[in-house]
KENUDREN-479658 format. One record per residue: x, z, y of N, C-alpha, C, CB in turn; residue number from 1. Coordinates in pm, whole numbers, plus 50000, padded with zeros to 5 digits. Glycine has a CB too. Example, Ala and Ser with C-alpha at 12.3 -4.5 7.8 and 13.67 -1.06 7.14 Angstrom:
{r {51319 50780 49431} {51230 50780 49550} {51320 50780 49670} {51131 50905 49553} 1}
{r {51285 50708 49775} {51367 50714 49894} {51290 50787 50003} {51408 50572 49940} 2}
END
This chain:
{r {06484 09892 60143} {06444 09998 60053} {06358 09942 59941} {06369 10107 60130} 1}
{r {06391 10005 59839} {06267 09954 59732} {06165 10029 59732} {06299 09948 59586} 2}
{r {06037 09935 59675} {05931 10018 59694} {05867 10186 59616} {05850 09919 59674} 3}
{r {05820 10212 59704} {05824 10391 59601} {05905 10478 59572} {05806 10399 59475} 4}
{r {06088 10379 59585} {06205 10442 59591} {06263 10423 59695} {06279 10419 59505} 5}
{r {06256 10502 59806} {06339 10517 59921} {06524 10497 59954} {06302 10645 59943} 6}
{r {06503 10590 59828} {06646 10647 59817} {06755 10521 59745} {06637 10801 59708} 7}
{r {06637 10399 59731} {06737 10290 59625} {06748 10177 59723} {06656 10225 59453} 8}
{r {06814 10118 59721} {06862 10002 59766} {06761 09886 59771} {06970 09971 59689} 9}
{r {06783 09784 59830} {06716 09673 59788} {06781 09564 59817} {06597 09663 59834} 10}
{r {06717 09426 59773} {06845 09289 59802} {06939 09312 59720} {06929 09277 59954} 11}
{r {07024 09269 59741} {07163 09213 59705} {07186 09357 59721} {07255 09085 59800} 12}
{r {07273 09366 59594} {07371 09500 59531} {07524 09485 59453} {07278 09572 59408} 13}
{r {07596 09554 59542} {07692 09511 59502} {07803 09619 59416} {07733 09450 59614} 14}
{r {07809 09668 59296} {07859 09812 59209} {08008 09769 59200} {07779 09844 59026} 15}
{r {08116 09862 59230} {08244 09819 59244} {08266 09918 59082} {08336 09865 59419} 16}
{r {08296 09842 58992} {08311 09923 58846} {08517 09919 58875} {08217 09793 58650} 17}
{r {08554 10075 58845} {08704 10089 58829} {08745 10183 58656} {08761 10194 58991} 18}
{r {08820 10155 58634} {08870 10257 58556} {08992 10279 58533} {08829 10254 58458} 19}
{r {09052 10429 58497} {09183 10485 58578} {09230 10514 58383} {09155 10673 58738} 20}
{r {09292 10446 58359} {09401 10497 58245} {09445 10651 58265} {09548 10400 58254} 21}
{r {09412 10713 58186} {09462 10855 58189} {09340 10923 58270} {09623 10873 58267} 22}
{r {09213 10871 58264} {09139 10932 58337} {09062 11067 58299} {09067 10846 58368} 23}
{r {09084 11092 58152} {09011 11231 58105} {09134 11341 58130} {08953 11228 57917} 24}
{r {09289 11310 58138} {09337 11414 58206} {09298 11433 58328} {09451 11414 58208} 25}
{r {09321 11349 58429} {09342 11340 58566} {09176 11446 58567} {09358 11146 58648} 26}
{r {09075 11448 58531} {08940 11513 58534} {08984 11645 58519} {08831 11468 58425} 27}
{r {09057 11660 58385} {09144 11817 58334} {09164 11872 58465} {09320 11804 58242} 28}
{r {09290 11784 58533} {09333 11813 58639} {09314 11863 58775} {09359 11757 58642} 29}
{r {09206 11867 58769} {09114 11822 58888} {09072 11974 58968} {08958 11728 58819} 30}
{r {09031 12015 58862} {08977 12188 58880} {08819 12178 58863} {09016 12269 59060} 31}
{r {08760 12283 58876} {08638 12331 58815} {08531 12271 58919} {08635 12504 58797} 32}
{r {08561 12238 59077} {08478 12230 59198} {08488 12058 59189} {08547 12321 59355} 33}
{r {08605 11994 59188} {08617 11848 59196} {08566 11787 59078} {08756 11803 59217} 34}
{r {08574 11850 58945} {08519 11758 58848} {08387 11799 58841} {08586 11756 58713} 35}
{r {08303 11925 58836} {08126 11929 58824} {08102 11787 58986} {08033 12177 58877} 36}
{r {08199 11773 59087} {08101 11664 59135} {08171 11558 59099} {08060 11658 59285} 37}
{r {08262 11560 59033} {08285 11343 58946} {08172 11376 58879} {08459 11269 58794} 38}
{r {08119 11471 58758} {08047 11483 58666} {07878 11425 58725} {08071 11637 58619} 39}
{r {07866 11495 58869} {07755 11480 58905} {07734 11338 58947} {07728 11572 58993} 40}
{r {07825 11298 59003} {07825 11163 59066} {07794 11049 58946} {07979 11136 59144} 41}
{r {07891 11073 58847} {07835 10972 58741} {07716 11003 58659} {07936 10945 58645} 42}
{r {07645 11048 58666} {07514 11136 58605} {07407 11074 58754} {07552 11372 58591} 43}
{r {07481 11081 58827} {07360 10949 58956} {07427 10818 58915} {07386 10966 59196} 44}
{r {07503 10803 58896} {07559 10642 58859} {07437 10611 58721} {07779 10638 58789} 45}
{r {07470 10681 58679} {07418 10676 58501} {07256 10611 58596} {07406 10905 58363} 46}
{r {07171 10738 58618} {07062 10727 58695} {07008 10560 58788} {07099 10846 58790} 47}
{r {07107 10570 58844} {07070 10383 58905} {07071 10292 58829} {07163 10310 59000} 48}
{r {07182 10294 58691} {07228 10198 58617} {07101 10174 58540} {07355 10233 58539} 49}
{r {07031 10245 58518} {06890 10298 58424} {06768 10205 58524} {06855 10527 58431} 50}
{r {06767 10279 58627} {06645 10239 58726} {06675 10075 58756} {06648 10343 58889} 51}
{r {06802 10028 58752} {06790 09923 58782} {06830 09797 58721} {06821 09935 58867} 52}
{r {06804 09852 58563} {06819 09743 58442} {06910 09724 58408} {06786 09631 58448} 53}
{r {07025 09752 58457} {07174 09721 58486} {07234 09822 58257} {07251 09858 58726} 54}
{r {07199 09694 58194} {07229 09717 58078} {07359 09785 58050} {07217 09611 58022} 55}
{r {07474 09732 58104} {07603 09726 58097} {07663 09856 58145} {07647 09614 58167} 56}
{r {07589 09879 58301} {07650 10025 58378} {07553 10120 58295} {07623 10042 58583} 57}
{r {07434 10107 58234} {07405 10203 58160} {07478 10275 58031} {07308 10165 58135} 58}
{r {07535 10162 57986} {07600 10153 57844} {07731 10291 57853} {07680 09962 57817} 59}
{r {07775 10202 58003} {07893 10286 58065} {07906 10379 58066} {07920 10289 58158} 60}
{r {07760 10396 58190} {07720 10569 58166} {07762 10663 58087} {07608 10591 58129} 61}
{r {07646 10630 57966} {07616 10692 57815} {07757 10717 57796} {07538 10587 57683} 62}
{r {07869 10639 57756} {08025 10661 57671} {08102 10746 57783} {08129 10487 57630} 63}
{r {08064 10758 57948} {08129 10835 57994} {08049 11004 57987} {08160 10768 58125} 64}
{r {07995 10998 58045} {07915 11116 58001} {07940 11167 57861} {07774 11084 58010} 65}
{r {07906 11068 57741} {07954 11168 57596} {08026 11114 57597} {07898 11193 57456} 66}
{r {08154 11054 57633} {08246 11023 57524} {08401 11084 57614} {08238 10826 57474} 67}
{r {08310 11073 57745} {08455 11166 57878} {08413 11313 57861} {08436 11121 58110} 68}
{r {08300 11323 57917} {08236 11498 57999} {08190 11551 57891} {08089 11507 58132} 69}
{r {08121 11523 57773} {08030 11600 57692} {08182 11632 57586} {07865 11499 57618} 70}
{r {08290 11533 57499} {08407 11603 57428} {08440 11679 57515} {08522 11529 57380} 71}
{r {08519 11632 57631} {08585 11718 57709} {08518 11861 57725} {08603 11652 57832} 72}
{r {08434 11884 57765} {08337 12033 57738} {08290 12050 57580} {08173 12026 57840} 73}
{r {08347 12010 57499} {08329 12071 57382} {08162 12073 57307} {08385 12210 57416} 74}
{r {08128 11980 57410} {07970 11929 57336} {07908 11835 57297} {07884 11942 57383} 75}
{r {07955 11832 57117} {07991 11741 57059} {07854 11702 57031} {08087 11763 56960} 76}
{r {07742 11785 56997} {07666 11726 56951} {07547 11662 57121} {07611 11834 56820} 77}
{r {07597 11681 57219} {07548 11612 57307} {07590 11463 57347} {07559 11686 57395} 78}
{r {07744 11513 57292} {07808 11331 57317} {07752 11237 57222} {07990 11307 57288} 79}
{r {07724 11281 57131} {07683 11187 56970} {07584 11071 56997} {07589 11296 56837} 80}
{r {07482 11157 57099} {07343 11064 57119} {07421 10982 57197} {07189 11127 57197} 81}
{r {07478 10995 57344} {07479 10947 57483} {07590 10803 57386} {07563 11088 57644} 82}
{r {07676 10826 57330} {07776 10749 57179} {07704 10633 57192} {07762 10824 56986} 83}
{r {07572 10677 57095} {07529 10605 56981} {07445 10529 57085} {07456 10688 56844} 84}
{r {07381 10556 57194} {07302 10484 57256} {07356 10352 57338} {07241 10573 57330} 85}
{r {07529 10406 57389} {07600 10256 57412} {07610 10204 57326} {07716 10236 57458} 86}
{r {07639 10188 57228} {07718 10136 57119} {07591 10056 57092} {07789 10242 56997} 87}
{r {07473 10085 57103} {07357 09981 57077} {07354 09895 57193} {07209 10047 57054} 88}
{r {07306 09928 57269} {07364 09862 57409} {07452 09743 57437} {07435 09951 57465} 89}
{r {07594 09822 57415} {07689 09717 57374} {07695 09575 57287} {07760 09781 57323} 90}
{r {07598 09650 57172} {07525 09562 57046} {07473 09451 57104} {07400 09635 56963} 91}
{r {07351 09457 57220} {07231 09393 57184} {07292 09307 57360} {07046 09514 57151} 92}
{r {07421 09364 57409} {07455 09267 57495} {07586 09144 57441} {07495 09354 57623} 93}
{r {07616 09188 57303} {07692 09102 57252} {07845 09131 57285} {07644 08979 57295} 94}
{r {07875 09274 57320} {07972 09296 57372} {08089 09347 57281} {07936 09368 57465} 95}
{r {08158 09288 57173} {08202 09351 57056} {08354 09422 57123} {08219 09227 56916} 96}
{r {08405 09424 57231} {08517 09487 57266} {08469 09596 57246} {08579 09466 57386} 97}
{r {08390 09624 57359} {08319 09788 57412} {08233 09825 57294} {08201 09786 57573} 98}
{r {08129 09782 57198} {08130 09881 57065} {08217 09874 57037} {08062 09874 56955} 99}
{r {08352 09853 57005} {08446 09886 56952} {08510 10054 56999} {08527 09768 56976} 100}
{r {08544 09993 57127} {08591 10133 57222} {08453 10251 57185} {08597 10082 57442} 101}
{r {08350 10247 57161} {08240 10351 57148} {08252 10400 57022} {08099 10303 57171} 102}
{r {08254 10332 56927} {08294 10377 56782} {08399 10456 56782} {08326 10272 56691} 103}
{r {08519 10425 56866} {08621 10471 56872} {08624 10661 56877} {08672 10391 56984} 104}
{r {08517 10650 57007} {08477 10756 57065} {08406 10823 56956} {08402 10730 57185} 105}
{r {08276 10794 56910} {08162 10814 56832} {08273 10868 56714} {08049 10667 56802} 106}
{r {08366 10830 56624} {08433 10906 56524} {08519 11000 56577} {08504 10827 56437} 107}
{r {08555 11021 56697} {08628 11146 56747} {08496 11266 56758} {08714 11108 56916} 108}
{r {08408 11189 56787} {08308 11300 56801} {08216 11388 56672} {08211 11233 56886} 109}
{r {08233 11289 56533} {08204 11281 56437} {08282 11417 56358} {08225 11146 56407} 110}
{r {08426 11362 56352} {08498 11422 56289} {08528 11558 56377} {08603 11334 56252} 111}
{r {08519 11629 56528} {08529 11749 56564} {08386 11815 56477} {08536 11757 56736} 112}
{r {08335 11701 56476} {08151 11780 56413} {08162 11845 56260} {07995 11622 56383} 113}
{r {08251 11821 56227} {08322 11810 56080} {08230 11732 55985} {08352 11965 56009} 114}
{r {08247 11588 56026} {08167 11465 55982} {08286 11408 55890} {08110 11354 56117} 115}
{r {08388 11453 55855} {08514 11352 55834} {08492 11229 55781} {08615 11403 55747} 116}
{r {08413 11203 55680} {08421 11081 55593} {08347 10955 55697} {08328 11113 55429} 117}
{r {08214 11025 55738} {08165 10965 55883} {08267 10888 55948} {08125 11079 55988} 118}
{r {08287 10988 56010} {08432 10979 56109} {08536 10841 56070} {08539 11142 56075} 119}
{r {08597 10860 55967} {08679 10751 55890} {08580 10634 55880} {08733 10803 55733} 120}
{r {08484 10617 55840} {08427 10500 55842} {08375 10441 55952} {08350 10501 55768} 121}
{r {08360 10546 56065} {08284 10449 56209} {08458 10425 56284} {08125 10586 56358} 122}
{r {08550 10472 56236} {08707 10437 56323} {08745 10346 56208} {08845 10592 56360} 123}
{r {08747 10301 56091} {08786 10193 56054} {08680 10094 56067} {08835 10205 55936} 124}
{r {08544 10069 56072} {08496 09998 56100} {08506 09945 56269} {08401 10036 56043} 125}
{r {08553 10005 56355} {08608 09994 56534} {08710 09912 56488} {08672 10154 56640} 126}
{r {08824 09933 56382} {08954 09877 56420} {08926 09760 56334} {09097 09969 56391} 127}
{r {08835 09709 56233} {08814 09632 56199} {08717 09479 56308} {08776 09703 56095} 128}
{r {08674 09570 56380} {08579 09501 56469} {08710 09395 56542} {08481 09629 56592} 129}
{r {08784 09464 56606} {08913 09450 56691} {08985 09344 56600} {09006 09604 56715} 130}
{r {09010 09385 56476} {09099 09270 56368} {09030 09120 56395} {09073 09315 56167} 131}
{r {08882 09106 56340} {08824 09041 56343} {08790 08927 56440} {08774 09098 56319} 132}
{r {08771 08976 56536} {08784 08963 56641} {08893 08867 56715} {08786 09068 56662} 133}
{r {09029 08960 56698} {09180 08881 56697} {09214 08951 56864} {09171 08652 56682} 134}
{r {09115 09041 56911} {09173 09109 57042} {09274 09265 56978} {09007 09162 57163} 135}
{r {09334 09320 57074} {09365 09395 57068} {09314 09547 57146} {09451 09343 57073} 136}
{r {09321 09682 57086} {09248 09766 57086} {09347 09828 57230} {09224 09842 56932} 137}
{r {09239 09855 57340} {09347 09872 57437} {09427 10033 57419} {09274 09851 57596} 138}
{r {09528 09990 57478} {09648 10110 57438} {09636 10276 57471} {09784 10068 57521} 139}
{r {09501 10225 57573} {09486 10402 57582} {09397 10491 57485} {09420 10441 57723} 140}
{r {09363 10339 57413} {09280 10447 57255} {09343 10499 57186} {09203 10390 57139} 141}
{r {09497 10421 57171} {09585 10530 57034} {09591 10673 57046} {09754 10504 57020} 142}
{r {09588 10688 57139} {09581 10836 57139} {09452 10943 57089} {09605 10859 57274} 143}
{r {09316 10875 57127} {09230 10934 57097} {09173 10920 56926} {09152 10899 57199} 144}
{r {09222 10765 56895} {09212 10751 56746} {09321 10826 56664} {09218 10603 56709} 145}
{r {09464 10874 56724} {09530 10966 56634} {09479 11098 56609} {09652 10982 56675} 146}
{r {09441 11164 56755} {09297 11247 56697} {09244 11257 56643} {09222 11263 56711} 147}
{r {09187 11141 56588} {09065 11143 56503} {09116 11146 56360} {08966 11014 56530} 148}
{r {09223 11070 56317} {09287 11090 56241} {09339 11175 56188} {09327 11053 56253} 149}
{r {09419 11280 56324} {09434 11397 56249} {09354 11501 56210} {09506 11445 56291} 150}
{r {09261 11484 56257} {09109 11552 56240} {09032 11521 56067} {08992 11461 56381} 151}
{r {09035 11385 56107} {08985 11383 55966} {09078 11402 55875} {08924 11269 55930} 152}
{r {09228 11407 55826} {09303 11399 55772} {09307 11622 55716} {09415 11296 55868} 153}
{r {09241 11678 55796} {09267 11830 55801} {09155 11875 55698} {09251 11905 55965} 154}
{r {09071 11729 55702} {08895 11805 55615} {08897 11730 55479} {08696 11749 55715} 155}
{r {09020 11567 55520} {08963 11544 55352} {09124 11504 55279} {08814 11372 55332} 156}
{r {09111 11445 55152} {09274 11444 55102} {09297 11276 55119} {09305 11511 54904} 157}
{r {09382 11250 55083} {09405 11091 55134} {09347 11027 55033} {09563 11033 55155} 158}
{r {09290 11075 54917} {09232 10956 54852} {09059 10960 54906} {09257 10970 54663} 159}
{r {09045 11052 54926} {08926 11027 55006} {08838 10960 55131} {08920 11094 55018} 160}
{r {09013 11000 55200} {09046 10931 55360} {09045 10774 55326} {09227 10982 55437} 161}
{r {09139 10736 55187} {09135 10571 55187} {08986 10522 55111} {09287 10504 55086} 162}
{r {08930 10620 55050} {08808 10547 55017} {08706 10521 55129} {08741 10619 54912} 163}
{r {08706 10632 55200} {08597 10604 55301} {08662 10535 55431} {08521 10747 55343} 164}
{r {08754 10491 55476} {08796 10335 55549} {08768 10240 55495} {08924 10300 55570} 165}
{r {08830 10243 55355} {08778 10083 55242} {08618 10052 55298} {08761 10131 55008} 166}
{r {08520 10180 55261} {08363 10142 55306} {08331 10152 55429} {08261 10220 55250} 167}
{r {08426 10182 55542} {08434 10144 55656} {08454 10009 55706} {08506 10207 55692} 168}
{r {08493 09954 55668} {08563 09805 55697} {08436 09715 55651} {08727 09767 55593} 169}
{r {08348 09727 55552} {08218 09669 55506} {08097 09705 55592} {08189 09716 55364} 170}
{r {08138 09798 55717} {08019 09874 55764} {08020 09768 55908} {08044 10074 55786} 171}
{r {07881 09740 55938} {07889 09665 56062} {07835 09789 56204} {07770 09511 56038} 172}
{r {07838 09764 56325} {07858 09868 56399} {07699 09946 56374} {07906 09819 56560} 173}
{r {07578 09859 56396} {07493 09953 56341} {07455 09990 56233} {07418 09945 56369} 174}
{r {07539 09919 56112} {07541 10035 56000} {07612 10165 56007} {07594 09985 55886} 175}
{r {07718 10173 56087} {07815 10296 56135} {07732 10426 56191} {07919 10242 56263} 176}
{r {07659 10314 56311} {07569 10400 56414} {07415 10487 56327} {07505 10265 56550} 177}
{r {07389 10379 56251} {07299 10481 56163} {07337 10572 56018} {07187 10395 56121} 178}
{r {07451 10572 56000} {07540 10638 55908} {07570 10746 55965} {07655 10571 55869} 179}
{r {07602 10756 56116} {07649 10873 56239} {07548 10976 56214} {07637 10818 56420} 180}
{r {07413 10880 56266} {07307 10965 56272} {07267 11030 56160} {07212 10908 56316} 181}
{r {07259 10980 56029} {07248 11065 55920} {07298 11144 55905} {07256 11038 55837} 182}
{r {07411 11111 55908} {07528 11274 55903} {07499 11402 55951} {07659 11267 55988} 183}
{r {07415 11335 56058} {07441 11484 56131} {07277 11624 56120} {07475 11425 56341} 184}
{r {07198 11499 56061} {07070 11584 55977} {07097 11704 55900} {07004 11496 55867} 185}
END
């Protein structure tokens, strides 16, 4: 046991991290009783990842919570923070895949906010990260970045849409992340 915390572990810890492609349907799916306890369960995951320094499962946390449970319930401006707080995270562990995947998220969340130009610049600055880089953006994002696309594509006209990618692509992730946050003042 650790000290003062009963309820936590001590020694050697061992976190089995999974993730299920198609996992924000399969949650859809689930019904109202099975997903409030995935919801709860990762909201104690989140909780240990925190208490026990664990940078990375925190990061996790944060993008599942806003970027799975908080869109998925339609609370955009709750996902924005939980976003922006991996995506630093991600930052300051050197992890340029996963800000990528958070940005990804962070402009879906942008542009439901009706952030559009936002929006366009924190998802071309993600797919620029990915170019750069020379990895590829894994395949279960196309879907959520055509979203975003068609989202922003409904609020602005395409010469607007291509100006603000152009200054997307110049934006580094925490210029994005504090561009997010302005927006939404």
């Amino acid at each position: 046991m650790t000290p003062g915390r009963p309820d936590l572990p001590s020694g050697t810890v061992t976190f089995l991290f999974t993730d299920v492609e198609g996992s924000t349907k399969l949650l859809r799916d689930l019904g109202a009783e099975a997903y409030a306890a995935t919801l709860a369960l990762h909201r104690r995951h989140g909780t240990l990842h925190r208490e026990l320094g664990d940078a990375w499962g925190t990061a996790y946390s944060q993008f599942l919570l806003g970027g799975a449970y908080a869109l998925l319930e339609g609370r955009v401006q709750d996902a924005i923070p939980r976003l922006t707080e991996a995506i630093r995270i991600h930052r300051t562990l050197g992890d340029v895949l996963e800000t990528g995947v958070d940005l990804c998220r962070l402009a879906y969340a942008l542009a439901v906010a009706g952030s559009a130009e936002t929006a366009a610049r924190a998802l071309s600055c993600a797919e620029g990260l990915y170019e750069r880089s020379g990895a590829r953006m894994p395949s279960w994002m196309a879907g959520i970045n055509e979203r975003t696309r068609t989202a922003i594509r409904t609020q602005l006209d395409e010469g607007a849409v291509a100006a603000a990618w152009e200054r997307g692509r110049a934006l580094t992730p925490d210029d994005a992340v504090a561009l997010a946050l302005d927006s939404l003042d």
